[in-house]
PyMOL Python script that loads the backbone (N, CA, C, O; Angstrom):
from pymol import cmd

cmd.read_pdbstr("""\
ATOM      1  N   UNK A   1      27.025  27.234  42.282  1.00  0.00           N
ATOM      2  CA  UNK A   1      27.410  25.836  42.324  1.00  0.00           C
ATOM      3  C   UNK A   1      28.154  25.563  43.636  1.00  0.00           C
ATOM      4  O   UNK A   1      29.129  26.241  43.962  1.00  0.00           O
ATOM      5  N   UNK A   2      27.654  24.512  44.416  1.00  0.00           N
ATOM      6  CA  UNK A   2      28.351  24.516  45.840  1.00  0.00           C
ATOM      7  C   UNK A   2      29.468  23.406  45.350  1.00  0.00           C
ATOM      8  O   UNK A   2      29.413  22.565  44.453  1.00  0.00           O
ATOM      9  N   UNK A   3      30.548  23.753  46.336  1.00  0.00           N
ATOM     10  CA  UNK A   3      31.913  23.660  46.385  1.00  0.00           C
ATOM     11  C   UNK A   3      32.123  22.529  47.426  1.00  0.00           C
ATOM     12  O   UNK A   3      31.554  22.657  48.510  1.00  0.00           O
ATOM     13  N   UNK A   4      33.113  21.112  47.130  1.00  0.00           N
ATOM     14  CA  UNK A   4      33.161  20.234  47.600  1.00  0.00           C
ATOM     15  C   UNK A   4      34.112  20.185  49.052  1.00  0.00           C
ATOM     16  O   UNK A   4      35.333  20.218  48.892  1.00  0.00           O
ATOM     17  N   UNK A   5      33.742  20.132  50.014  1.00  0.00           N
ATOM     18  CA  UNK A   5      34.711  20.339  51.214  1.00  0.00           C
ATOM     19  C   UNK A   5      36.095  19.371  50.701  1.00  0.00           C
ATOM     20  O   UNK A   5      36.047  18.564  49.773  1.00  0.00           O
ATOM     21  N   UNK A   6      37.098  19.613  51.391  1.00  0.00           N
ATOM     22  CA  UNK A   6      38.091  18.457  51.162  1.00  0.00           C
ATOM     23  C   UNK A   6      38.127  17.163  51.992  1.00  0.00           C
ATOM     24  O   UNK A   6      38.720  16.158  51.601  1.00  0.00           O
ATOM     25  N   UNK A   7      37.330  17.257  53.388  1.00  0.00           N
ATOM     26  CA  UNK A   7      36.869  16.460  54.020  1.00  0.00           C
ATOM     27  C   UNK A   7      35.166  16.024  54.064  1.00  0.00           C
ATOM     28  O   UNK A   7      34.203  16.384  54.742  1.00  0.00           O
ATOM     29  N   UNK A   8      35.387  15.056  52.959  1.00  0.00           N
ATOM     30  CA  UNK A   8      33.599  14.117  52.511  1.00  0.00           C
ATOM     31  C   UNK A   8      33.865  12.933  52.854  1.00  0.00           C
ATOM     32  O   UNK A   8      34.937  12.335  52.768  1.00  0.00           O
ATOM     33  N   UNK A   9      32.480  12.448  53.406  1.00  0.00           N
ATOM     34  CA  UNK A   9      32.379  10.980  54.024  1.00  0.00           C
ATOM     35  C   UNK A   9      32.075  10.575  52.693  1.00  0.00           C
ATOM     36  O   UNK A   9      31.821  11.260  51.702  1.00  0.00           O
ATOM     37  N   UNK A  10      32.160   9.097  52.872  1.00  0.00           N
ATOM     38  CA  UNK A  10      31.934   8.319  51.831  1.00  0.00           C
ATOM     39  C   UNK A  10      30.925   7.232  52.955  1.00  0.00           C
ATOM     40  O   UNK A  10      31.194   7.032  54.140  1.00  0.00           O
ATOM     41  N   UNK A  11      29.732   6.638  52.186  1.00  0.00           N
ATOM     42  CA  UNK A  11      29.141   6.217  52.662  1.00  0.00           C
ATOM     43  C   UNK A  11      28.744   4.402  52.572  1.00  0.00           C
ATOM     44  O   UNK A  11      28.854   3.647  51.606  1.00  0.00           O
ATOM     45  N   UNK A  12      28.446   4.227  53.437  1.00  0.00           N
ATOM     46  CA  UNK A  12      28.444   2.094  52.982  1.00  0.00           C
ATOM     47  C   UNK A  12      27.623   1.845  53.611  1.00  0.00           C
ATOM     48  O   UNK A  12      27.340   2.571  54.564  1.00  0.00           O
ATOM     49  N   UNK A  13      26.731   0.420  53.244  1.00  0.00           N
ATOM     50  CA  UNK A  13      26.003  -0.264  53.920  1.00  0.00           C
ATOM     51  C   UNK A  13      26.509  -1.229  55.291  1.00  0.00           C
ATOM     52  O   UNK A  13      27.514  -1.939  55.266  1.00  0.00           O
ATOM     53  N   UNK A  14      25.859  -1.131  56.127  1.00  0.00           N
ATOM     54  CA  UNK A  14      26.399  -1.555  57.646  1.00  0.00           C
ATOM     55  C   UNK A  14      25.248  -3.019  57.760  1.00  0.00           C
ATOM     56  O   UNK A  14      24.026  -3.124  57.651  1.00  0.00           O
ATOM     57  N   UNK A  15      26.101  -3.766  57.968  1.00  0.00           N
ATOM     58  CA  UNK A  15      24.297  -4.425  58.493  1.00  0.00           C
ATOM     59  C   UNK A  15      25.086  -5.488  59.657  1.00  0.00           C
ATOM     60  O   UNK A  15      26.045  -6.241  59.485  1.00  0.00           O
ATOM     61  N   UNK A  16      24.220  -5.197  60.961  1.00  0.00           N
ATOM     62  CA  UNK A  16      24.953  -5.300  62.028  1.00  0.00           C
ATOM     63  C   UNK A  16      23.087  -6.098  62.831  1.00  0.00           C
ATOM     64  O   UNK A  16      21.917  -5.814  62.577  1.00  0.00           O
ATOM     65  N   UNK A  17      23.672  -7.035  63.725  1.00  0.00           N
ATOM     66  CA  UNK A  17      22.296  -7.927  64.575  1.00  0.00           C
ATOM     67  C   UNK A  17      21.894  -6.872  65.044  1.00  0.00           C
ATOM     68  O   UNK A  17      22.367  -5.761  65.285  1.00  0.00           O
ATOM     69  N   UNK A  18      20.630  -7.543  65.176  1.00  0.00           N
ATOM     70  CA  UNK A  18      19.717  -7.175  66.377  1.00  0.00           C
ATOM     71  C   UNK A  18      20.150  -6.300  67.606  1.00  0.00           C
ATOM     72  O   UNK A  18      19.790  -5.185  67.984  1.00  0.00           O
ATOM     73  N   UNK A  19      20.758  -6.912  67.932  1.00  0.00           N
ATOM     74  CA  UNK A  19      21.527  -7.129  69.506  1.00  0.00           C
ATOM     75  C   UNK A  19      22.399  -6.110  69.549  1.00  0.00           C
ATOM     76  O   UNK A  19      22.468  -5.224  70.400  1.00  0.00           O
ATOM     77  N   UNK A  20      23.255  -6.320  68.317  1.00  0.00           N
ATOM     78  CA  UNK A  20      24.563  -5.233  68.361  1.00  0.00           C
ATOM     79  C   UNK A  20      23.687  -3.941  67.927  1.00  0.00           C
ATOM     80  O   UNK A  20      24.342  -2.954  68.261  1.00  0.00           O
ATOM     81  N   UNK A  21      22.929  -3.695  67.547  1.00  0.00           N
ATOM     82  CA  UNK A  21      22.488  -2.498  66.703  1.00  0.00           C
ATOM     83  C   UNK A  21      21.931  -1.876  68.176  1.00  0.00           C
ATOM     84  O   UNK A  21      22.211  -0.708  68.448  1.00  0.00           O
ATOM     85  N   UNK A  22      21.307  -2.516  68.915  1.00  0.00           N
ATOM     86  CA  UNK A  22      20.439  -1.833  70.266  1.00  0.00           C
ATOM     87  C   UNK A  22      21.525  -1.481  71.208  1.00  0.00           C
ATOM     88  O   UNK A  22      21.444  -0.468  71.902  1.00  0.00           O
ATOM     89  N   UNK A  23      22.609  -2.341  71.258  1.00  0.00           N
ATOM     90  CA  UNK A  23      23.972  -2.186  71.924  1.00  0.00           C
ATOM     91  C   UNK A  23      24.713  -0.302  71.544  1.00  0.00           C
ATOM     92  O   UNK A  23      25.130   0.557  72.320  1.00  0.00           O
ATOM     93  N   UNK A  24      24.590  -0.318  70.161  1.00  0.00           N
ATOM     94  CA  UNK A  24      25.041   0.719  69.671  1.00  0.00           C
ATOM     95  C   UNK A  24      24.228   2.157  70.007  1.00  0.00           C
ATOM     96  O   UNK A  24      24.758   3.186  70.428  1.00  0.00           O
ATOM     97  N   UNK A  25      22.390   1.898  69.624  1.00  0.00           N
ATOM     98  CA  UNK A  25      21.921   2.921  69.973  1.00  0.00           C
ATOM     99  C   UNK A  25      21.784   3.168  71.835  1.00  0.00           C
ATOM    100  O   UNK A  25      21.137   4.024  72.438  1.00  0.00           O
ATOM    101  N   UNK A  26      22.441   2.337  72.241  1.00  0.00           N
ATOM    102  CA  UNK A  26      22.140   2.603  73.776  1.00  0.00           C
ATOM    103  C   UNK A  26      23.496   3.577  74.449  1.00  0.00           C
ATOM    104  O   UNK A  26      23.437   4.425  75.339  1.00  0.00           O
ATOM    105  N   UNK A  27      25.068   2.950  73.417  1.00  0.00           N
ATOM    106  CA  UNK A  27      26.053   3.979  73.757  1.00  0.00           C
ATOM    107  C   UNK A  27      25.755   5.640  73.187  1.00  0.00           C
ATOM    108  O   UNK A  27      25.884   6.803  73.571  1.00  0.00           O
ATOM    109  N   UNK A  28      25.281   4.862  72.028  1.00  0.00           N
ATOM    110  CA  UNK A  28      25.476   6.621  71.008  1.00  0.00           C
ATOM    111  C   UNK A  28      24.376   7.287  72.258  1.00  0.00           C
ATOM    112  O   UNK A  28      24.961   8.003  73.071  1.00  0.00           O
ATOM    113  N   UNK A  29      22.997   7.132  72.459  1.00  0.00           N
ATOM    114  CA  UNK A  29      22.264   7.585  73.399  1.00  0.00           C
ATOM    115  C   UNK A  29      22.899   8.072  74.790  1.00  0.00           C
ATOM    116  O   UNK A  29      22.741   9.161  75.342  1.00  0.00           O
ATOM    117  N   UNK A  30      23.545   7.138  75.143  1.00  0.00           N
ATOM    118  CA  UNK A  30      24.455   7.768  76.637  1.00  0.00           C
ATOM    119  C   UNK A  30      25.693   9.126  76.137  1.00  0.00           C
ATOM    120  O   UNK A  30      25.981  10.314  76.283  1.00  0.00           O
ATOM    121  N   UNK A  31      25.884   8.487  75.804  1.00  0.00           N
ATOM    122  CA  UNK A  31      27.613   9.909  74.717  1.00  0.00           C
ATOM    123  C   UNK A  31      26.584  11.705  73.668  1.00  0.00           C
ATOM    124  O   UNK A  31      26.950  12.775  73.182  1.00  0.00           O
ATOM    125  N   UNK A  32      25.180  10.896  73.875  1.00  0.00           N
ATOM    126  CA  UNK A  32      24.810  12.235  73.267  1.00  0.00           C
ATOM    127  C   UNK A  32      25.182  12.464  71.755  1.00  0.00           C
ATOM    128  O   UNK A  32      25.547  13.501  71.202  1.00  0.00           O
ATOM    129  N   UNK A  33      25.014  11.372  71.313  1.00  0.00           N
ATOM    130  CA  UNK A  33      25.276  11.595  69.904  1.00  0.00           C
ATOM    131  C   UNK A  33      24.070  10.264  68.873  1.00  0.00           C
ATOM    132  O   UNK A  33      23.355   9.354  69.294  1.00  0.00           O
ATOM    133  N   UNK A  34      24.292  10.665  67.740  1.00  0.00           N
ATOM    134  CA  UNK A  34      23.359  10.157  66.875  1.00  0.00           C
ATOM    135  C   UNK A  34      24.138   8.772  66.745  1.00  0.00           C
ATOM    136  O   UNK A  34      25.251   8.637  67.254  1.00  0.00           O
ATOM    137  N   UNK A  35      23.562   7.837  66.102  1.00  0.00           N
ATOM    138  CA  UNK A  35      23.824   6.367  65.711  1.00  0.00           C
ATOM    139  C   UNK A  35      25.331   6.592  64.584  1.00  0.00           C
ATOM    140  O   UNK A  35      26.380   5.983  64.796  1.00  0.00           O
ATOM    141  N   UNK A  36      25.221   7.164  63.900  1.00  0.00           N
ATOM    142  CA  UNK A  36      26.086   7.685  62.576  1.00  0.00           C
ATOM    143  C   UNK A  36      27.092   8.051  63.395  1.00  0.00           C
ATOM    144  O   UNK A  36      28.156   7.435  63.328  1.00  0.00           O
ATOM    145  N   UNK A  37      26.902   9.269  64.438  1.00  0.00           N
ATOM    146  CA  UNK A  37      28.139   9.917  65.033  1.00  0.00           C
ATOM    147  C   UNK A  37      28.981   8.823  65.754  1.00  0.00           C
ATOM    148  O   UNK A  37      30.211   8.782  65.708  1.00  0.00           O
ATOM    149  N   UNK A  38      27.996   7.725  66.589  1.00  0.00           N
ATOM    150  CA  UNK A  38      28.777   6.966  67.539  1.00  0.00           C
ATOM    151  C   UNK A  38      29.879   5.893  66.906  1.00  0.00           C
ATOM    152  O   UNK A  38      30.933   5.468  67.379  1.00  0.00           O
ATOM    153  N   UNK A  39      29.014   5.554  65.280  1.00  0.00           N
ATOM    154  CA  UNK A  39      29.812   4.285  64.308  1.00  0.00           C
ATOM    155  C   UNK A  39      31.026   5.203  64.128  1.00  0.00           C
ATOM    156  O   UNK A  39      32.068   4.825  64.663  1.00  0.00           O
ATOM    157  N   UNK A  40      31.037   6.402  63.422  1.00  0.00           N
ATOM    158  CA  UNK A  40      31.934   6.721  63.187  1.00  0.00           C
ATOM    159  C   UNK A  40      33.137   6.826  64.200  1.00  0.00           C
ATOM    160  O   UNK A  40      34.298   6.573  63.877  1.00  0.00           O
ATOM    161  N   UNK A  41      32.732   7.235  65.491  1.00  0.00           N
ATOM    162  CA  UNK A  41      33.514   7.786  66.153  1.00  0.00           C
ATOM    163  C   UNK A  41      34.479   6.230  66.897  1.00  0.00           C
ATOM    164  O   UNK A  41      35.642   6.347  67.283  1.00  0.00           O
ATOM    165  N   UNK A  42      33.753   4.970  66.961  1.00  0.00           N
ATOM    166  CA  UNK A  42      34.000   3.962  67.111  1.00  0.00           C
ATOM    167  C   UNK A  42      35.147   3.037  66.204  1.00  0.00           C
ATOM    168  O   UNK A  42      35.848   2.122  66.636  1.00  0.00           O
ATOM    169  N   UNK A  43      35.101   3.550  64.895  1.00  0.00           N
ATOM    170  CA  UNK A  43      35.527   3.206  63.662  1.00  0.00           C
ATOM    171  C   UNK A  43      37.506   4.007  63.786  1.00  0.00           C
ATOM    172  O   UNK A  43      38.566   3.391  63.668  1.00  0.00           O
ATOM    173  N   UNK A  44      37.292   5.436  64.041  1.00  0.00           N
ATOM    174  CA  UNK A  44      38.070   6.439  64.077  1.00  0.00           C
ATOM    175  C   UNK A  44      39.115   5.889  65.547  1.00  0.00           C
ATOM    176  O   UNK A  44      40.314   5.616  65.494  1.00  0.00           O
ATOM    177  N   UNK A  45      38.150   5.844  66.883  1.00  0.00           N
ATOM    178  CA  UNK A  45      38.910   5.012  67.667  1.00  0.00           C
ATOM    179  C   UNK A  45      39.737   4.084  67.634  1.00  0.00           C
ATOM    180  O   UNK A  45      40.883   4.168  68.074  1.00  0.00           O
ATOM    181  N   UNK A  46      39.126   2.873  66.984  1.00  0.00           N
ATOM    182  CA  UNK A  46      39.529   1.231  66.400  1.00  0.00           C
ATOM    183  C   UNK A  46      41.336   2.107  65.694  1.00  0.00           C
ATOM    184  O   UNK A  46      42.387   2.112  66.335  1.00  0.00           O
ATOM    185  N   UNK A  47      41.170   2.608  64.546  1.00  0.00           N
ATOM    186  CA  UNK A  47      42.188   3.043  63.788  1.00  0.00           C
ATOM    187  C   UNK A  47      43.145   3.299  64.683  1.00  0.00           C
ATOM    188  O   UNK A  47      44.124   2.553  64.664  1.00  0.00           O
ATOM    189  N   UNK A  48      43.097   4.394  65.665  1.00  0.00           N
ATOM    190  CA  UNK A  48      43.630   5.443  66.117  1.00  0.00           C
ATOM    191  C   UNK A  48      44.333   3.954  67.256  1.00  0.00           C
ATOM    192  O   UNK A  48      45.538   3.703  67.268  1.00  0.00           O
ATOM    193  N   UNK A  49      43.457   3.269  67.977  1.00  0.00           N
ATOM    194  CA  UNK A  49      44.365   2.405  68.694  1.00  0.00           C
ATOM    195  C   UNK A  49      45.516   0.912  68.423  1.00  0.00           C
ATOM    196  O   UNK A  49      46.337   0.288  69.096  1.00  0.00           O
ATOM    197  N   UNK A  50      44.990   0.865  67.115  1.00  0.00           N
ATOM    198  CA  UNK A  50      45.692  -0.387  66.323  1.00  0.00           C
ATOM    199  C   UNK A  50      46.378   0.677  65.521  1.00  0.00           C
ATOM    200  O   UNK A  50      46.431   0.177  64.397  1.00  0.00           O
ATOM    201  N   UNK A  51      46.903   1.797  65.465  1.00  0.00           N
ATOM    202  CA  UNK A  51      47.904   2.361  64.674  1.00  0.00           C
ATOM    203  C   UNK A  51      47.381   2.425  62.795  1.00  0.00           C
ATOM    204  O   UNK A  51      48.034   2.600  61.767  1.00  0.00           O
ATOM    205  N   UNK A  52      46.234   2.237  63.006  1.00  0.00           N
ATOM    206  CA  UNK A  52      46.085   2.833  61.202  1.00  0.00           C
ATOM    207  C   UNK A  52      45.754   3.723  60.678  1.00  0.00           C
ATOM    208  O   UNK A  52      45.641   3.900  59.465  1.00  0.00           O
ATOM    209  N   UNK A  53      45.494   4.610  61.768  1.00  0.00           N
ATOM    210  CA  UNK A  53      45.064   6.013  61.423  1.00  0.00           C
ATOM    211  C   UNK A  53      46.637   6.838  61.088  1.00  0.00           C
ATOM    212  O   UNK A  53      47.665   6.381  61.588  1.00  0.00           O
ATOM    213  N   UNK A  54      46.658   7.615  60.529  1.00  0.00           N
ATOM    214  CA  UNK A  54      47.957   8.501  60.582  1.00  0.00           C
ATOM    215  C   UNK A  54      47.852   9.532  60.906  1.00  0.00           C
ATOM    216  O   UNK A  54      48.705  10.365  60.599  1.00  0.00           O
ATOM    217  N   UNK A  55      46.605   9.891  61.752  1.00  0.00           N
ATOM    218  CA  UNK A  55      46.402  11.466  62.601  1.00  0.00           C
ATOM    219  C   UNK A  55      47.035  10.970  64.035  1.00  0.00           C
ATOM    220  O   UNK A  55      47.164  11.846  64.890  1.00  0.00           O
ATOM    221  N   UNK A  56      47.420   9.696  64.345  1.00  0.00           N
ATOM    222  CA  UNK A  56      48.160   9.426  65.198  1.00  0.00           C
ATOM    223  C   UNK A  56      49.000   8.238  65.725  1.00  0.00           C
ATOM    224  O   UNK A  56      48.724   7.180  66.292  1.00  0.00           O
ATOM    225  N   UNK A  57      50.190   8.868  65.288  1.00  0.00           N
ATOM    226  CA  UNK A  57      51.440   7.328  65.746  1.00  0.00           C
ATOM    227  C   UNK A  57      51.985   7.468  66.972  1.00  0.00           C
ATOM    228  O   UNK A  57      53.205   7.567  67.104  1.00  0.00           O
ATOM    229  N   UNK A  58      51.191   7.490  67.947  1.00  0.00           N
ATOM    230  CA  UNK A  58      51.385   7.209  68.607  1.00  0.00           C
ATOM    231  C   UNK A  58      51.559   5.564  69.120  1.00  0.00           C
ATOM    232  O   UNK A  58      50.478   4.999  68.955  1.00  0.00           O
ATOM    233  N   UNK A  59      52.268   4.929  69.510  1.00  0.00           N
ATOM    234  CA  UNK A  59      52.697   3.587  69.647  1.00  0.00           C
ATOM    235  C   UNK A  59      51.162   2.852  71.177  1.00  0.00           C
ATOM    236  O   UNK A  59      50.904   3.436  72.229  1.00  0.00           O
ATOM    237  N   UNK A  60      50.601   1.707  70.748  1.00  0.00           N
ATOM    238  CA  UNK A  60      49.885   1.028  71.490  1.00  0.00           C
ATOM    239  C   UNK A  60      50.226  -0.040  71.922  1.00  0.00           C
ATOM    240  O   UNK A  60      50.715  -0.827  71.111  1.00  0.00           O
ATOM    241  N   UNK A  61      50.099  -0.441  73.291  1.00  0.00           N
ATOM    242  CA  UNK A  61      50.598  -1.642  73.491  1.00  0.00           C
ATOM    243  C   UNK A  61      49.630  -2.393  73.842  1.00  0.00           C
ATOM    244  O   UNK A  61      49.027  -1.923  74.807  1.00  0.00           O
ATOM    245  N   UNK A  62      49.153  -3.537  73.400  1.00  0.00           N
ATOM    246  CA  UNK A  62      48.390  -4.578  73.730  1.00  0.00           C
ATOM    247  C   UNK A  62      47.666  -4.185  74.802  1.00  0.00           C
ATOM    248  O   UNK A  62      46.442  -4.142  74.688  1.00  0.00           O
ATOM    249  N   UNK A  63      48.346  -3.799  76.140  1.00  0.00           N
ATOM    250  CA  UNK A  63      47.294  -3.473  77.416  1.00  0.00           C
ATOM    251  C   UNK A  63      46.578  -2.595  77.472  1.00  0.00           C
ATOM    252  O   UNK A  63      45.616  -2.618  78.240  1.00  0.00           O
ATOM    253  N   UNK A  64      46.871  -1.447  76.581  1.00  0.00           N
ATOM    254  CA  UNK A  64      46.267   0.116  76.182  1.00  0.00           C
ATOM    255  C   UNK A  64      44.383  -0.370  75.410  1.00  0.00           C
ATOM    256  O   UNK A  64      43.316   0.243  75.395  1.00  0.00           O
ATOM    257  N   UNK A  65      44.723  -1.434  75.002  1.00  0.00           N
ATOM    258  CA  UNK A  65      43.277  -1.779  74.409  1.00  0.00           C
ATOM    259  C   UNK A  65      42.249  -2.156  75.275  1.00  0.00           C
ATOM    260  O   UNK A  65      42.733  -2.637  76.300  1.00  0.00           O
ATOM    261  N   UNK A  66      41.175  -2.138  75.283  1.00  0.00           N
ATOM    262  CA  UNK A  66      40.342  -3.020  76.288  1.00  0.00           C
ATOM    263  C   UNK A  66      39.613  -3.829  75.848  1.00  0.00           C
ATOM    264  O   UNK A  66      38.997  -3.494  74.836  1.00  0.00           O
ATOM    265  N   UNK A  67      39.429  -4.907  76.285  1.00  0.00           N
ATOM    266  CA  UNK A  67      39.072  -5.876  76.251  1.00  0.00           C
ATOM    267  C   UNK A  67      37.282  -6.316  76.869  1.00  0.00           C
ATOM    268  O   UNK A  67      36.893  -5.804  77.919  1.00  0.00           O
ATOM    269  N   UNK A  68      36.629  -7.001  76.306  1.00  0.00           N
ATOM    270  CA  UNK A  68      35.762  -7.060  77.252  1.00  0.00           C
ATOM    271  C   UNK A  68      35.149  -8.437  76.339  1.00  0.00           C
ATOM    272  O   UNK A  68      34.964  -8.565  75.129  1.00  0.00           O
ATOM    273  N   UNK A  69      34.961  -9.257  77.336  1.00  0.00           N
ATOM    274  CA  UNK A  69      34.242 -10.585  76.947  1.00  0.00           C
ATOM    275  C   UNK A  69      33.778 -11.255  77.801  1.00  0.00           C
ATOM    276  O   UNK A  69      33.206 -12.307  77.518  1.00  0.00           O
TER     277      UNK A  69
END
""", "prot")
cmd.dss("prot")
cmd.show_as("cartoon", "prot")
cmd.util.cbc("prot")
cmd.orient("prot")
């Protein structure tokens, strides 16, 4: 009987445009990683710089983010 890691994804439906979805496979493609690896790793970022992650409190200040529009 296989044995449950203590670290399991939990999984959800994404549903993201056209546009953004080709946007996504064009980073994950440059970074060398799969579509899955890049959401996640994007997701984990987001946390980690708005302070909701708790693998790091490190303090962010508004300018530390980037911006792009």
């Amino acid at each position: 009987m296989p044995t449950k890691t203590k670290q399991s994804t939990k999984g959800f439906l994404l549903r993201l445009d056209p546009s953004a979805m080709e946007e996504v496979e064009r980073w994950a493609a440059a970074e060398f990683r799969s579509v899955n690896g890049q959401l996640q790793w994007i997701v984990n970022d987001a946390l980690r710089r708005y302070r909701r992650s708790k693998k790091d409190d490190t303090p962010v200040s508004p300018s530390d983010s980037e911006t792009t529009e």
